[in-house]
DRENPA-504483 format. One record per residue (C-alpha): residue in three letters; x, y, z. Coordinates in steps of 0.2 Angstrom, whole numbers, plus 5000, padded with zeros to 4 digits. Each point is the difference from the previous one (the first is absolute). Layout:
REM residues N
ALAXYZ
...
//
This chain:
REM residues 509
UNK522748724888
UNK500349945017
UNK499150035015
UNK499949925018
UNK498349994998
UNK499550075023
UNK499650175003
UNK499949995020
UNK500649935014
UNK499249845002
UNK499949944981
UNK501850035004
UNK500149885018
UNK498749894990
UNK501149954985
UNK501549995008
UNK499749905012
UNK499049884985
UNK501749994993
UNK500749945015
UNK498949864999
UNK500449954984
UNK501950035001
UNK499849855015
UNK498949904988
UNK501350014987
UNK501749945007
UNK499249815000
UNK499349994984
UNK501550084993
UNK501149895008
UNK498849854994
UNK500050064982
UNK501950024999
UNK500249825006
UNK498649944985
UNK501450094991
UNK501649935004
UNK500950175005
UNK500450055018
UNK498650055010
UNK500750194997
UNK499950044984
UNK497849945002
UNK500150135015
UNK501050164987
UNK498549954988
UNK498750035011
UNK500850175007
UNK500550064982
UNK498549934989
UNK498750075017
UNK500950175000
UNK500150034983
UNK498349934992
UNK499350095016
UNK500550184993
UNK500149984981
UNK498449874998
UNK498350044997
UNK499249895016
UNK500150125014
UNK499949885015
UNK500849834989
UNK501249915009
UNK501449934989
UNK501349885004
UNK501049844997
UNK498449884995
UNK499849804998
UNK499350014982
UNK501950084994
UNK500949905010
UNK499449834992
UNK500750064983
UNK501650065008
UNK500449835006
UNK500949924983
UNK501150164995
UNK500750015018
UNK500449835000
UNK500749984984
UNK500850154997
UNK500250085019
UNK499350155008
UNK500850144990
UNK499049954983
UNK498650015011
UNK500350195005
UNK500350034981
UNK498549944995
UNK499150095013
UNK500750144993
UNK499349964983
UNK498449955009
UNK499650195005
UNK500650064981
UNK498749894994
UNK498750065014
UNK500350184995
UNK499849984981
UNK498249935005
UNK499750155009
UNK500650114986
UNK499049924985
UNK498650005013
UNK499549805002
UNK499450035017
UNK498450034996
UNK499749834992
UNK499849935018
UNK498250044997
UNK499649874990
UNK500149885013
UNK498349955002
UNK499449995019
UNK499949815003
UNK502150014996
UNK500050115013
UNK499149925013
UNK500949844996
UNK501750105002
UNK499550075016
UNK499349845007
UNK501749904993
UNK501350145007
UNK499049975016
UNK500349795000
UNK501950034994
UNK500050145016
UNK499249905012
UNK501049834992
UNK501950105002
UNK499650015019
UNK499749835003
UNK502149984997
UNK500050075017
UNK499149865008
UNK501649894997
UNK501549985009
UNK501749954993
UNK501249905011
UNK502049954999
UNK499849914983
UNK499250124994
UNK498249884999
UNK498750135002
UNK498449925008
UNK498250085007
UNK499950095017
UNK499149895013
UNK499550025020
UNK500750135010
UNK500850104986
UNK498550004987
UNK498750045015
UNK501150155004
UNK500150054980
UNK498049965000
UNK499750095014
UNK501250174996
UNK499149984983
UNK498349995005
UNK500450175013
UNK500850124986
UNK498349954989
UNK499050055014
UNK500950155005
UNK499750074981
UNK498349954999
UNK499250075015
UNK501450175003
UNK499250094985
UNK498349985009
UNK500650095016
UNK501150134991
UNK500850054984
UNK501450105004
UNK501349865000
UNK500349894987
UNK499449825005
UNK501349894994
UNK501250105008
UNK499350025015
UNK499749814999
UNK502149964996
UNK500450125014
UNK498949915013
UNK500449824995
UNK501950044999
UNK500050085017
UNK499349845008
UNK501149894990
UNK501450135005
UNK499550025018
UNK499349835005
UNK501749914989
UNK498849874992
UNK501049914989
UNK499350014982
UNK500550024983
UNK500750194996
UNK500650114983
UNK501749955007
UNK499649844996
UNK499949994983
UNK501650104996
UNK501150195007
UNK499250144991
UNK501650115007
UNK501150084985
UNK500150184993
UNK499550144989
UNK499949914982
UNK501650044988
UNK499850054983
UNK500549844989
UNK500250004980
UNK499549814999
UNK501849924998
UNK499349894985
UNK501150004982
UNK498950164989
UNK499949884985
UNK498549934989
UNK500349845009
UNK499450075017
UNK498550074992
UNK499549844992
UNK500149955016
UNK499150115009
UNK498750084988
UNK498649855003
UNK500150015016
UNK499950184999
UNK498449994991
UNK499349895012
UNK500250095014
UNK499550164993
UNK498449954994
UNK499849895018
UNK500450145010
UNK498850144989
UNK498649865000
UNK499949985019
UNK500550195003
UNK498650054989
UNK498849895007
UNK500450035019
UNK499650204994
UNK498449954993
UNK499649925015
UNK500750155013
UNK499050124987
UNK498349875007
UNK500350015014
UNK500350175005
UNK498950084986
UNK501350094991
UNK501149984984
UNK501749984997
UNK500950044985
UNK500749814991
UNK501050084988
UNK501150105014
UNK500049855008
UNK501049924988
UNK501250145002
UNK500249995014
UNK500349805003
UNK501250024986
UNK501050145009
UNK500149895015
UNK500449864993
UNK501450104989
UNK500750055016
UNK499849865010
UNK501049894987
UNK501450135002
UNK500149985019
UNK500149805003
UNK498049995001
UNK499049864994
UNK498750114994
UNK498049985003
UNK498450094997
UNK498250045006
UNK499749875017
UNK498049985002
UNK500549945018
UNK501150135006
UNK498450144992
UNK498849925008
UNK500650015019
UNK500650194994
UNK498350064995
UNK499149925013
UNK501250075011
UNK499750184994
UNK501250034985
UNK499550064987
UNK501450124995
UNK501750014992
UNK500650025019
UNK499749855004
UNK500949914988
UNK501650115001
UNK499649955021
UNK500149844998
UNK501549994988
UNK501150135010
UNK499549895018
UNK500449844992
UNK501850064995
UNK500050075018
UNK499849825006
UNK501449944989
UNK501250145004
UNK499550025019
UNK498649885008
UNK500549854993
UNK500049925017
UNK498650065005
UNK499049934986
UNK500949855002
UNK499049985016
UNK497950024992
UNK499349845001
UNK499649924982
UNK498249965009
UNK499750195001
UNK500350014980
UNK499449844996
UNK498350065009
UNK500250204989
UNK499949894984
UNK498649885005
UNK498950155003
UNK500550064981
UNK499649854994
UNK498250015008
UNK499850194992
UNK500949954985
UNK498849844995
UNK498350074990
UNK498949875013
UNK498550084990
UNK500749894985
UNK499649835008
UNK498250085003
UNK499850074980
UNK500949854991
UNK498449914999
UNK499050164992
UNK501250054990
UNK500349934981
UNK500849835001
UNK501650074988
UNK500250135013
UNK500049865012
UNK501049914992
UNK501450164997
UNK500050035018
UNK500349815006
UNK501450004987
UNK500950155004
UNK500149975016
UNK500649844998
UNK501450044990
UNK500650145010
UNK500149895011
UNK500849864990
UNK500950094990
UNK500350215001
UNK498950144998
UNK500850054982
UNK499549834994
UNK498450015010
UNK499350184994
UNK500449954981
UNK499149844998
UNK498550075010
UNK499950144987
UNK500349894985
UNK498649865005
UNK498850185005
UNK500450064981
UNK499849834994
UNK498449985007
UNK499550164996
UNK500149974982
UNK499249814998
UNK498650105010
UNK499850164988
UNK500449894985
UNK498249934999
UNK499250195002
UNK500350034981
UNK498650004987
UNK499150084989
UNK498250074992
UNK500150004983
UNK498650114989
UNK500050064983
UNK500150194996
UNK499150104988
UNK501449994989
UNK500049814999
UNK501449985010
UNK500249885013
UNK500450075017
UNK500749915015
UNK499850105016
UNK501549915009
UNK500050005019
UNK501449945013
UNK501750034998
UNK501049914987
UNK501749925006
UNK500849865000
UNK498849915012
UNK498650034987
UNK500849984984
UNK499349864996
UNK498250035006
UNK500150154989
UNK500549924984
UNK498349875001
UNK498850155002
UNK500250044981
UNK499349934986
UNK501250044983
UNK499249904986
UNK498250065003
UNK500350175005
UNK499650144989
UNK501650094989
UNK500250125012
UNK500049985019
UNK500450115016
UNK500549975019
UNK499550145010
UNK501450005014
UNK499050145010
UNK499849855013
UNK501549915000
UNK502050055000
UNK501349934991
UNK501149955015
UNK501649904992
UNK501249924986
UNK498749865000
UNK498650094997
UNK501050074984
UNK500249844994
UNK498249945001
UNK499450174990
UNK501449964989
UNK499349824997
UNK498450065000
UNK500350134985
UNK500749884990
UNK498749885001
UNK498850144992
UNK501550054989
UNK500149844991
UNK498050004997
UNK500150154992
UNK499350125015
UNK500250145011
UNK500450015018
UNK500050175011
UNK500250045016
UNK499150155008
UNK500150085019
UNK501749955002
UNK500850115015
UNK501650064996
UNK501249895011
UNK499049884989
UNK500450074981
UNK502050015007
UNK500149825003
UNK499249954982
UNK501250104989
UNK500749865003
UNK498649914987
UNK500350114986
UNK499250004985
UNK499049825007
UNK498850105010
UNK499050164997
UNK499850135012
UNK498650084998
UNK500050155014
UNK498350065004
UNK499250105016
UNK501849925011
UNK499649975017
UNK501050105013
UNK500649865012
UNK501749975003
UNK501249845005
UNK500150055021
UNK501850065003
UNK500550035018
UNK501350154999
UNK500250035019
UNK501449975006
//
């Protein structure tokens, strides 16, 4: 069930030292995401240890990062500050039940009807929110506590640490890939800060990441159905956030690196992690696009890695706090610049001209409510206006030849599928009154897709009923004939030569 994934030396050397890159990414977005939160900057740094070490070995993503992430950590806001941080760790808890029940009735696989403009519009927006959740660094906060923008000395030093890291990462892989890039180019820019005492803005900064080993904690919250009315929305919420952005950050590493995950294992395994975090004061998370990125372009693309980066950032909290406390915010800030530059499709802007104006339109949107609002939100309304389109565009593609047989019959060869986006086309290609007494509709072309669809044959057959006429149906699949039992004795079914074709049903996990 579990395997490290390296068989030598230098997969070894190469994902280990990946996960060290990431673990150093980490500890500032975990400490962000804990302050979006309301909780202390610890409990965001346990998530990102317990959540990355355990989605890393029970997942289905060898290679995902998983952490503490801003699209949770909006929802967690109103529970922590109503009811205190204990209700949060209980509904974390439930969180990962909910995640693991997905993965045991198999909904994982559902993430593939996302059509491709979502995604690109969910890559392009995760990459504006990244790029967006940097710019918090540009400010400084003084006595009052008044924060205000950087300017002179202090910015061009920023600017200027900023602009070194990016160039470090961009031109290193050119000369050699032996050493990860972004930690070559932390290291570097951390030595001169280090060594040259420039005063500039570090980790330390934004809060102490020194504490220790995580406790086990049994969420100290009254086990009554009040507390689960309480809890159970948000719950849900985060569940289906944390699976949506999980599932799509896999499809995403599955692109990029031409492999495939397995989505149902990887609601699993986010649910175990979140299970577990909720029981040791963690603020629980999921799948981070950011913290991926910089790890498979840094080599690692292994469980290893994960399970690297997870045990090296609990050794920072237990051990190296100090040091950490000492990298300069420009060396990180510069790391996630570079993701944001991998992480935007640029070939997007260049297509959105050639592509169809709903697909367009889909992209734009999505993007701009991930932005605006959170991914969750973002990913459903993309695919509901995609579907909706979808059907006013194959709602027109019904009709029908119509011919008499040698039988007298009238026959109405119906092509395009009938559902409720049709219905009503469907119903003005017949002709009750003047057709003959008894009338077919060859369905050898056409598929009986839903509830509506029913109904309109329903209406239809009574229409011919009440002239005193026949109507059959002939060629209907069989997933057809099981949704119009429904019709009963309304409608007869007149099974003649079947065609073998069959309602597509994805059973891979």
């Amino acid at each position: 069930m579990f395997q490290l994934g390296c068989a030598n030396r230098a997969c070894f050397q190469n994902e280990i030292l990946s996960g060290l890159t990431v673990a150093l990414a980490l500890v500032p977005e975990a400490v962000a995401f804990a302050f979006v939160a309301g909780v202390d900057p610890l409990v965001g740094l346990y998530a990102a240890f317990m959540v990355g070490l355990l989605a890393s070995i029970f997942g289905g993503r060898p290679g995902m990062i998983s952490g503490a992430t801003g699209a949770m950590a909006v929802v967690m806001v109103a529970l922590v500050a109503d009811n205190g941080v204990e209700y949060l760790f209980a509904a974390v808890v439930l969180t990962g039940l909910f995640q693991i029940l997905a993965g045991v009735f198999k909904l994982g696989k559902y993430i593939r009807i996302v059509p491709h403009p979502v995604m690109l519009g969910f890559v392009n927006g995760l990459a504006i929110v990244i790029f967006l959740a940097q710019l918090q660094h540009f400010q400084i906060t003084d006595d009052a506590g008044i924060a205000a923008w950087m300017s002179g000395e202090p910015l061009m030093i920023l600017l200027g640490f900023i602009a070194m890291t990016m160039a470090i990462m961009h031109f290193l892989p050119k000369l050699t890939m032996a050493f990860p890039a972004a930690l070559a180019a932390i290291i570097i820019v951390s030595g001169l800060v280090i060594g040259f005492d420039i005063n500039t803005t570090t980790v330390g900064d934004l809060a102490s990441i020194e504490g220790g080993f995580p406790a086990f904690h049994i969420p100290s919250v009254p086990f009554t159905l009040e507390t689960l009315y309480i809890i159970l929305p948000y719950s849900i919420i985060l569940a289906a956030v944390g699976l949506i952005e999980s599932l799509l950050t896999l499809s995403l590493i599955d692109e990029v690196t031409n492999t495939r995950g397995r989505g149902n294992r990887e609601c699993v395994g986010q649910g175990i992690a979140n299970t577990v975090t909720g029981m040791f004061g963690g603020m629980g998370g999921c799948a981070m696009i950011g913290q991926s990125m910089i790890n498979v372009n840094s080599g690692g693309h292994q469980r290893l890695s994960g399970i690297a980066a997870a045990l090296f950032l609990l050794s920072f909290i237990l051990f190296a706090s100090g040091l950490i406390e000492l990298i300069p915010m420009a060396a990180l800030i510069g790391v996630m610049f570079m993701v944001v530059m991998g992480t935007f499709e640029w070939t997007s802007l260049r297509i959105i001209r050639k592509i169809p104006r709903t697909d367009a339109f889909v992209l734009v949107l999505v993007s701009g409510v991930t932005v605006a609002t959170d991914l969750a939100i973002a990913v459903i309304v993309g695919v509901i206006v995609s579907a909706l389109a979808f059907a006013w565009e194959h709602a027109s593609h019904i009709n029908v030849k119509g011919y008499d047989d040698e039988n007298g019959s009238r026959v109405y060869e119906l092509n395009g599928p009938l559902f409720f986006g049709s219905v009503k086309s469907f119903m003005e290609l017949f002709d009750p009154e003047n057709d003959p007494d008894d009338v077919i509709i060859e369905f050898q072309n056409s598929r009986v897709a839903d509830h509506s669809a029913i109904e309109a044959i329903d209406s239809l057959a009574e229409k011919y009923i009440k002239l005193g006429k026949s109507l059959h149906l002939r060629h209907l699949s069989e997933e057809c004939k099981l949704l119009l039992t429904q019709a009963g004795d309304l409608v007869e079914v007149n099974v003649m030569e079947d065609p073998k074709y069959h309602v597509a049903d994805d059973k891979i996990a």
